[in-house]
Jmol script that loads the backbone (N, CA, C; Angstrom):
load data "model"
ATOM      1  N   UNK A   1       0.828  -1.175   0.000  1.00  0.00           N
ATOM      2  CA  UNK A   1       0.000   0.000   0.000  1.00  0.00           C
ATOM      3  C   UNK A   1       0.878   1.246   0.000  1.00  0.00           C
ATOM      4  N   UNK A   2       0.639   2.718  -0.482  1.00  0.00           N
ATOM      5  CA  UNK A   2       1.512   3.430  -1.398  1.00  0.00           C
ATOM      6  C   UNK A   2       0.927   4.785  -0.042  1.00  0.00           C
ATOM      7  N   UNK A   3       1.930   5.537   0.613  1.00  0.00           N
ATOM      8  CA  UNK A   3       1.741   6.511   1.684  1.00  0.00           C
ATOM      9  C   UNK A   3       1.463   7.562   0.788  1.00  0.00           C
ATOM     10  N   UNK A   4       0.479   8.190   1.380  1.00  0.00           N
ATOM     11  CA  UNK A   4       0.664   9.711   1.291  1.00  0.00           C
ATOM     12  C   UNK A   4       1.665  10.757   1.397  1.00  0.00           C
ATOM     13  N   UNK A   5       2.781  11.607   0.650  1.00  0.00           N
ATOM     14  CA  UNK A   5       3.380  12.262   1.370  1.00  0.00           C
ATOM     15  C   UNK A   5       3.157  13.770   0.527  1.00  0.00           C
ATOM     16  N   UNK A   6       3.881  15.176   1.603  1.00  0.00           N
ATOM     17  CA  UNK A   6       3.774  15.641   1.097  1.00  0.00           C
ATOM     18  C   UNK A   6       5.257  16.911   0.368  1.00  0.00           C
ATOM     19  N   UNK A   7       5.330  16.833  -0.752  1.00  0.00           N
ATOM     20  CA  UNK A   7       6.530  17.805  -1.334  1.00  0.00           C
ATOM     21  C   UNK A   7       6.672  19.152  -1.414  1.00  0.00           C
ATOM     22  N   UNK A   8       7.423  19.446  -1.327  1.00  0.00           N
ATOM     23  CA  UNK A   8       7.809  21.109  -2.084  1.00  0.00           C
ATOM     24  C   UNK A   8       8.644  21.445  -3.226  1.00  0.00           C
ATOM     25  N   UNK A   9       7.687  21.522  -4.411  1.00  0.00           N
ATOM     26  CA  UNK A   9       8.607  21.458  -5.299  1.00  0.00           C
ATOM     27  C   UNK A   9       9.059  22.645  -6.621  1.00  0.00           C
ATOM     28  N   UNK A  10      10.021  23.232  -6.809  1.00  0.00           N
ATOM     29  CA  UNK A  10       9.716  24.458  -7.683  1.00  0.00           C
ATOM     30  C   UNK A  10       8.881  23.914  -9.044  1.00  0.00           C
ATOM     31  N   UNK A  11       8.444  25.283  -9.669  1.00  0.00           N
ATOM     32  CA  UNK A  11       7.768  25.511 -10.750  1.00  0.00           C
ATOM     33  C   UNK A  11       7.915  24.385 -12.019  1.00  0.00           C
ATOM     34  N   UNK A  12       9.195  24.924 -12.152  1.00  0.00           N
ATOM     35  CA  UNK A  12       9.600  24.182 -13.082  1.00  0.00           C
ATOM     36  C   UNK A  12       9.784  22.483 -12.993  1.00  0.00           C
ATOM     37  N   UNK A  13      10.248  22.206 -11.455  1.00  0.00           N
ATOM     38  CA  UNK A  13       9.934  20.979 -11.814  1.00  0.00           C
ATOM     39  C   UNK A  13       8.855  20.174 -11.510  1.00  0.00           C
ATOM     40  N   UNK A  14       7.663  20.887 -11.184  1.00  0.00           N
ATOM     41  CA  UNK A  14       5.995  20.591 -11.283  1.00  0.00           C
ATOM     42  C   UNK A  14       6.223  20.310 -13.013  1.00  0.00           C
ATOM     43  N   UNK A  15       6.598  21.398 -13.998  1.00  0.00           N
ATOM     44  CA  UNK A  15       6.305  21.529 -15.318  1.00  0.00           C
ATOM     45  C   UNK A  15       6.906  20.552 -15.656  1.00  0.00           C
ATOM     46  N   UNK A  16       8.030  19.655 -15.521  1.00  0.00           N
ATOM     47  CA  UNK A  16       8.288  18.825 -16.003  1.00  0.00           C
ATOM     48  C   UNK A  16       7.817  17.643 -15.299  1.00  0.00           C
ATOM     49  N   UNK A  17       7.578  17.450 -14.599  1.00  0.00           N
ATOM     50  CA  UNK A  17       6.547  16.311 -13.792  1.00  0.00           C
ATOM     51  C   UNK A  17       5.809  15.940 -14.354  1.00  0.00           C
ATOM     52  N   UNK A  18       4.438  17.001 -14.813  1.00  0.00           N
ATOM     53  CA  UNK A  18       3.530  17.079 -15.406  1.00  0.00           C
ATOM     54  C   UNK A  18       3.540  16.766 -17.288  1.00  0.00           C
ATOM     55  N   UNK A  19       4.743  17.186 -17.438  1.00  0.00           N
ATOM     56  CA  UNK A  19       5.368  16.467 -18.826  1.00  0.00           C
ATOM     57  C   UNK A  19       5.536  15.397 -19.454  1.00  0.00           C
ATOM     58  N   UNK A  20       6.395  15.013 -18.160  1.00  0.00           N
ATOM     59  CA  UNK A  20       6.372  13.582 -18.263  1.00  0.00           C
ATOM     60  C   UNK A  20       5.430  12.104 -17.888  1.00  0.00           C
ATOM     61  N   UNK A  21       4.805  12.746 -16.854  1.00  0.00           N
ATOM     62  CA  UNK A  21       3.513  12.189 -17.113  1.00  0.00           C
ATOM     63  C   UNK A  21       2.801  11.740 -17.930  1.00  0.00           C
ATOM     64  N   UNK A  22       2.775  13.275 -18.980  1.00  0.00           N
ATOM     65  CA  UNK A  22       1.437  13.113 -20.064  1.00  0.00           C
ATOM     66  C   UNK A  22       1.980  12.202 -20.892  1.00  0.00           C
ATOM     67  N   UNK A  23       3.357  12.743 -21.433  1.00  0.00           N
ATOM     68  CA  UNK A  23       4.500  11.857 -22.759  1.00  0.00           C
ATOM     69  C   UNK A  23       4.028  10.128 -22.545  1.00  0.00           C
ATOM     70  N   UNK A  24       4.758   9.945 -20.735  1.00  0.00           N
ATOM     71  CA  UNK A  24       5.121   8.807 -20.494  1.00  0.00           C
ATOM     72  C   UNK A  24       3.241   8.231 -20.184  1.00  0.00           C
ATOM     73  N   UNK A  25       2.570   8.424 -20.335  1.00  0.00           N
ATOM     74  CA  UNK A  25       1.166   7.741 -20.339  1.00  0.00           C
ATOM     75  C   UNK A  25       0.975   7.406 -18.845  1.00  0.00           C
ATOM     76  N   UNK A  26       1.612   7.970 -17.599  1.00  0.00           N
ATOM     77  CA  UNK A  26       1.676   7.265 -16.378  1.00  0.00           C
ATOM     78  C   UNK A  26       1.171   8.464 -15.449  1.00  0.00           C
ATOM     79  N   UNK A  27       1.559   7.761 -14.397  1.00  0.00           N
ATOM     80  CA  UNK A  27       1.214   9.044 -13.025  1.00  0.00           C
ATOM     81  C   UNK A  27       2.377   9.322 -12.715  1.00  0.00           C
ATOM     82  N   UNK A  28       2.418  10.970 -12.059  1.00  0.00           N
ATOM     83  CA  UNK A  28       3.376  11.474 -11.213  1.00  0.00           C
ATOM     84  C   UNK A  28       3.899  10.877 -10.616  1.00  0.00           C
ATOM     85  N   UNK A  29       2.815   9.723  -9.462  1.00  0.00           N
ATOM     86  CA  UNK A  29       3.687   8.898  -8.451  1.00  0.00           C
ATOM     87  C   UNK A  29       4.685   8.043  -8.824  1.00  0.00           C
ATOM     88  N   UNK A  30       4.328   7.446 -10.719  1.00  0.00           N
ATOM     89  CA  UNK A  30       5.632   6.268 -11.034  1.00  0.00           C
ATOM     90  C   UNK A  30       6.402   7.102 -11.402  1.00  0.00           C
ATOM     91  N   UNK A  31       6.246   8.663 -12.377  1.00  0.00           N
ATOM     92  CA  UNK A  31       7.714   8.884 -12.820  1.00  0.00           C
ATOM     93  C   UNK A  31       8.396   9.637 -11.372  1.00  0.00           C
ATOM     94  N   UNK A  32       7.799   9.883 -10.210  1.00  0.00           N
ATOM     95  CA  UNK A  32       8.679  10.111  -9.170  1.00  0.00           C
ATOM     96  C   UNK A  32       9.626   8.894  -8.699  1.00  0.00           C
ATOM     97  N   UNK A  33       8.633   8.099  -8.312  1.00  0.00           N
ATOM     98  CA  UNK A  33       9.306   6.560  -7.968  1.00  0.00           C
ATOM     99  C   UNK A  33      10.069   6.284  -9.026  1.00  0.00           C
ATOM    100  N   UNK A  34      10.189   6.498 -10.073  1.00  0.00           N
ATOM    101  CA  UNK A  34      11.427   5.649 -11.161  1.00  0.00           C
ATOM    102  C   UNK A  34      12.467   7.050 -11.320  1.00  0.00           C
ATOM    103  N   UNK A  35      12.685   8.101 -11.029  1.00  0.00           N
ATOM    104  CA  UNK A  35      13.451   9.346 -10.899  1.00  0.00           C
ATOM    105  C   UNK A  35      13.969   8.859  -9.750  1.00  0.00           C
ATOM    106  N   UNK A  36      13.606   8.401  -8.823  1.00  0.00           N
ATOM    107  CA  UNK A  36      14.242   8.102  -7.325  1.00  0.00           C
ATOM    108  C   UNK A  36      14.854   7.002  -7.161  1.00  0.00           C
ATOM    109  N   UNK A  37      14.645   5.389  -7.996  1.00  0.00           N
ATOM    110  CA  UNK A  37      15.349   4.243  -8.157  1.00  0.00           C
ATOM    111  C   UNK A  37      16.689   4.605  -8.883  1.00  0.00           C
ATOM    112  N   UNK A  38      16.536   5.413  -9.817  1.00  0.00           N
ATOM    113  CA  UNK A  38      17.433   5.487 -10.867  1.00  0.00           C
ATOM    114  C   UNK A  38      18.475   6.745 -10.755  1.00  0.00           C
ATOM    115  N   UNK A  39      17.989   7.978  -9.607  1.00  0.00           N
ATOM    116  CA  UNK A  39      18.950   8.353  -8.373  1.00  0.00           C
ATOM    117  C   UNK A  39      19.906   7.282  -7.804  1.00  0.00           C
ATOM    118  N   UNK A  40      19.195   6.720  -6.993  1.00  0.00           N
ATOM    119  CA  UNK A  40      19.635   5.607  -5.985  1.00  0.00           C
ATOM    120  C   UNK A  40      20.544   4.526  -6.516  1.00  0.00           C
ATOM    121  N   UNK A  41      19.880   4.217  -7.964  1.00  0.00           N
ATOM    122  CA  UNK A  41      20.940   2.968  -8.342  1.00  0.00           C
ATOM    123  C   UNK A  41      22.605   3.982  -9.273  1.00  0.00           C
ATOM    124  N   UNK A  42      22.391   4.875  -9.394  1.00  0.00           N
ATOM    125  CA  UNK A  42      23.035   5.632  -9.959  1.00  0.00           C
ATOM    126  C   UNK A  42      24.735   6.100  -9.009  1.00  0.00           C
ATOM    127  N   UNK A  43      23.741   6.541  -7.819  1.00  0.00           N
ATOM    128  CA  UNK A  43      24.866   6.895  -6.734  1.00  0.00           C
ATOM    129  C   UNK A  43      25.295   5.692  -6.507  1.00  0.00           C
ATOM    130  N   UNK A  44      24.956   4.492  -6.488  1.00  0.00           N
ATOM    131  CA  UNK A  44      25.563   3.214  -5.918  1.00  0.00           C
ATOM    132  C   UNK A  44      26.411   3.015  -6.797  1.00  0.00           C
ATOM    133  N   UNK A  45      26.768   3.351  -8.162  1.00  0.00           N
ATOM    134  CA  UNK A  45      27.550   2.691  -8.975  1.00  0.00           C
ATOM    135  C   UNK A  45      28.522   3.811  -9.069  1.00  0.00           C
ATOM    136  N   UNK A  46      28.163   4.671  -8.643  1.00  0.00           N
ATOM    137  CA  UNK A  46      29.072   6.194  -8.451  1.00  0.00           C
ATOM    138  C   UNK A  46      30.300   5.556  -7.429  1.00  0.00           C
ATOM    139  N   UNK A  47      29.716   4.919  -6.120  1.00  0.00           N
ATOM    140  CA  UNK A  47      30.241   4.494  -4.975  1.00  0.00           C
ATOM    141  C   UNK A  47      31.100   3.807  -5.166  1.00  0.00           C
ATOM    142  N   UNK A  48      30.791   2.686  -6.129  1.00  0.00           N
ATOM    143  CA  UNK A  48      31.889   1.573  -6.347  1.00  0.00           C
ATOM    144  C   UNK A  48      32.327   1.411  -7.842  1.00  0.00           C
ATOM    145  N   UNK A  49      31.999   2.384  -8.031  1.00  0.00           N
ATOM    146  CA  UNK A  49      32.990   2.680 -10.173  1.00  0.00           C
ATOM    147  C   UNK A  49      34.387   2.517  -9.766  1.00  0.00           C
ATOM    148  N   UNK A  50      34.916   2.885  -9.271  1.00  0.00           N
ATOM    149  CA  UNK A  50      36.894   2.722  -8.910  1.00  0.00           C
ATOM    150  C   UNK A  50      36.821   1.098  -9.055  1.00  0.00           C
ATOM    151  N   UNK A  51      36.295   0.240  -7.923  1.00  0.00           N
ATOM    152  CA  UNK A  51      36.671  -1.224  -7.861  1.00  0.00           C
ATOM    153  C   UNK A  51      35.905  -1.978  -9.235  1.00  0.00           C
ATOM    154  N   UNK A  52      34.966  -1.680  -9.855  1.00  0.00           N
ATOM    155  CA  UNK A  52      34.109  -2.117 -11.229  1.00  0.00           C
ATOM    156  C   UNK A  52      35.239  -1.545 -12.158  1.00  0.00           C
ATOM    157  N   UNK A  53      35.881  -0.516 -12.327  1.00  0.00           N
ATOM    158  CA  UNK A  53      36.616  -0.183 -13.453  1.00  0.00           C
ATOM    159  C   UNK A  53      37.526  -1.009 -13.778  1.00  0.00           C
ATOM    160  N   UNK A  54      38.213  -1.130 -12.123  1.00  0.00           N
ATOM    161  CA  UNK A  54      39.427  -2.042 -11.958  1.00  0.00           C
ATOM    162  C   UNK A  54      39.460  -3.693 -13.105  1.00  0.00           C
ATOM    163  N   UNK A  55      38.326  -4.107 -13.021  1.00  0.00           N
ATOM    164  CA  UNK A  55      38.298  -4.675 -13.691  1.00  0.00           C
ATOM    165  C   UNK A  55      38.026  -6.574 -12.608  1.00  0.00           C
ATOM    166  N   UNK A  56      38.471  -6.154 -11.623  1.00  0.00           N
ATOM    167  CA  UNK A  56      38.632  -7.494 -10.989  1.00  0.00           C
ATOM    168  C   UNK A  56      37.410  -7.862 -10.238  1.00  0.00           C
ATOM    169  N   UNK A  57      36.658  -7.383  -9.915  1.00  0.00           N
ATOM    170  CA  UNK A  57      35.551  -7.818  -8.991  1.00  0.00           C
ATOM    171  C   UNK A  57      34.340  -7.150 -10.090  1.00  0.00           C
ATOM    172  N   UNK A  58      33.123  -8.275  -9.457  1.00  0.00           N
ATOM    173  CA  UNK A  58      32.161  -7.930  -9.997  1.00  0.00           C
ATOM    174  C   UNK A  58      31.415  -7.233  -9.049  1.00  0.00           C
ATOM    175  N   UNK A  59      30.204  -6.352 -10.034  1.00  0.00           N
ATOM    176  CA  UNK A  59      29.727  -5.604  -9.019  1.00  0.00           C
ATOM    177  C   UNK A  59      28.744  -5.757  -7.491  1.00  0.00           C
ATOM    178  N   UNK A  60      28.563  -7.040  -7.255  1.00  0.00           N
ATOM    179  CA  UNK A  60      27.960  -7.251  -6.010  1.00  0.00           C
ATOM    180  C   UNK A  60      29.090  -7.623  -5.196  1.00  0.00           C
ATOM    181  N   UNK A  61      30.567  -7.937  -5.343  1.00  0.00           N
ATOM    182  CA  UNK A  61      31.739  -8.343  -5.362  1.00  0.00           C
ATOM    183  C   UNK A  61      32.287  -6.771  -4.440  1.00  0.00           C
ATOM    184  N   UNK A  62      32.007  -5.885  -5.357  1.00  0.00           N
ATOM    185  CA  UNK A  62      32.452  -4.719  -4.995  1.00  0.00           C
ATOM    186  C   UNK A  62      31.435  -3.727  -3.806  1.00  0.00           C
ATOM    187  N   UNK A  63      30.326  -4.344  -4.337  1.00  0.00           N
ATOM    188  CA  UNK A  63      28.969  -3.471  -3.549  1.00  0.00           C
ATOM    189  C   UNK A  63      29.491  -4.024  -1.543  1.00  0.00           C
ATOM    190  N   UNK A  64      29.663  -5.648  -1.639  1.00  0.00           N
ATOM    191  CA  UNK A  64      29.868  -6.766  -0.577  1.00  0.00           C
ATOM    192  C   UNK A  64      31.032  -6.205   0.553  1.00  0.00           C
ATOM    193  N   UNK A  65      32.454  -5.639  -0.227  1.00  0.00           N
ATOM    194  CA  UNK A  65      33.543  -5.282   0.099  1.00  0.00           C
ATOM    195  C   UNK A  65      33.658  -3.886   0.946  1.00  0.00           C
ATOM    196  N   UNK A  66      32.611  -2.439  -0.216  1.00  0.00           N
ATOM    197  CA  UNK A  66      32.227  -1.710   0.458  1.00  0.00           C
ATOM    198  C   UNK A  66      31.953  -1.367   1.601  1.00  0.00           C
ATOM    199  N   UNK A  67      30.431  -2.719   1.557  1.00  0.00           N
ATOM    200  CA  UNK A  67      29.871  -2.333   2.766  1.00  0.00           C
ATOM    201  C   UNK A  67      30.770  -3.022   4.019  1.00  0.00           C
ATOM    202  N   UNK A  68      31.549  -4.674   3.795  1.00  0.00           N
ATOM    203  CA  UNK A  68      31.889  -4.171   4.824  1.00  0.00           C
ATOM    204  C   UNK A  68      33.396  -3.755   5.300  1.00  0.00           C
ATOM    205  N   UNK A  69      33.814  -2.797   4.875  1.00  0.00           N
ATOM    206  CA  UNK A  69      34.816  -1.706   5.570  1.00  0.00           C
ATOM    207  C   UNK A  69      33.974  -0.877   5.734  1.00  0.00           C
ATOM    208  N   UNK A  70      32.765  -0.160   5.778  1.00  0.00           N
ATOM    209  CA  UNK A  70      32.107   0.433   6.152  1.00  0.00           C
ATOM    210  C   UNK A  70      31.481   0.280   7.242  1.00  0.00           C
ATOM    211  N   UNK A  71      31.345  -1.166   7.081  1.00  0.00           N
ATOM    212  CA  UNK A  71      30.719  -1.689   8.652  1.00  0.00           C
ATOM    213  C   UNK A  71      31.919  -1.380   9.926  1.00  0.00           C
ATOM    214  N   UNK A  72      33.026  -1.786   9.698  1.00  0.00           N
ATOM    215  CA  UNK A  72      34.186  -2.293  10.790  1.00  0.00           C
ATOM    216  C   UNK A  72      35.030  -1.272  10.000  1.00  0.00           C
ATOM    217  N   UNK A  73      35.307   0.057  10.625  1.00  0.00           N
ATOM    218  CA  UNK A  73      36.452   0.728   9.857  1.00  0.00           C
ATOM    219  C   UNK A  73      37.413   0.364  10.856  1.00  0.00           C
ATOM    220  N   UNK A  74      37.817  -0.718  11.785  1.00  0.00           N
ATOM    221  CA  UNK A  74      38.699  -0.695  12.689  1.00  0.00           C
ATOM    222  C   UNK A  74      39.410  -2.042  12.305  1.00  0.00           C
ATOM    223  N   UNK A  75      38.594  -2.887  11.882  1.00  0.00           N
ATOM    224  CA  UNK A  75      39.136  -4.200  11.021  1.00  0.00           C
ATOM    225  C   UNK A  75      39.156  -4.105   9.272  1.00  0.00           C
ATOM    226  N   UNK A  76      39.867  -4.254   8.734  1.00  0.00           N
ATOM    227  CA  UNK A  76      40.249  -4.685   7.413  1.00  0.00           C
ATOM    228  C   UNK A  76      40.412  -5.888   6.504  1.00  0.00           C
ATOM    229  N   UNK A  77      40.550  -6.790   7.941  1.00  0.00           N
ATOM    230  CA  UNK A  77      40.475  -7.878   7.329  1.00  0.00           C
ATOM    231  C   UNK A  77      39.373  -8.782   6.400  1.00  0.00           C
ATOM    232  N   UNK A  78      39.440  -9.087   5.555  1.00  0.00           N
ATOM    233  CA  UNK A  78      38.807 -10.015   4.258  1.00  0.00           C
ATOM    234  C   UNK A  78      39.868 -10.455   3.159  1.00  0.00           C
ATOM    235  N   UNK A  79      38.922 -11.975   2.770  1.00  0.00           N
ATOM    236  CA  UNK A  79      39.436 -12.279   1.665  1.00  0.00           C
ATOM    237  C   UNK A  79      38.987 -11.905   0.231  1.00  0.00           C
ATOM    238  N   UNK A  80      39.836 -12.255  -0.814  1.00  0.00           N
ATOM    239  CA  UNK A  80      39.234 -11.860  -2.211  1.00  0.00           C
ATOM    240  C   UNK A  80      39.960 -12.925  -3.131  1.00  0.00           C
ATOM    241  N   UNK A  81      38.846 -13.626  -3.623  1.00  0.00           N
ATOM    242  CA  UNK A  81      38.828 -14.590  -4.510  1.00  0.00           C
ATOM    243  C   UNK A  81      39.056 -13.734  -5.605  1.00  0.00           C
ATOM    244  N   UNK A  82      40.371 -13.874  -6.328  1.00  0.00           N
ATOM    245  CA  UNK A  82      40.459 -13.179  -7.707  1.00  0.00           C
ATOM    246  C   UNK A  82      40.636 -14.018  -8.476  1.00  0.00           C
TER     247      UNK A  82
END
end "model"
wireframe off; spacefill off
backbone 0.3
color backbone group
């Protein structure tokens, strides 16, 4: 079930909201929700483009590694199957 919320949003990007809407045959609520996945999956690959470029790990490989030195910045230790 899909919450109510509420935004503040300038002019212009009401006008393109409303644009894309009409173009894309849908509602505001999906082209918000698919503007916001495609944020989200965007910055994630932003996050780990250095270790994906590298060439050696794949990207759940790299997403896995991230998180955890992120988890334990006091341990380092892991292995890596290359």
């Amino acid at each position: 079930m899909k919450r109510a919320v509420n935004l503040r949003l300038d002019e212009s990007v009401i006008i393109i909201l409303n644009q894309l809407s009409n173009e894309l045959h849908t509602t505001k609520t999906d082209v918000i929700e698919k503007a916001i996945e495609f944020f989200s999956k965007e910055n994630r690959l932003k996050q780990n483009g250095l270790l994906q470029f590298a060439g050696k790990l794949k990207s759940a490989d790299a997403d896995a590694m991230l998180e955890r030195i992120s988890s334990d910045k006091n341990s380092k230790d892991f292995e890596l199957d290359l």
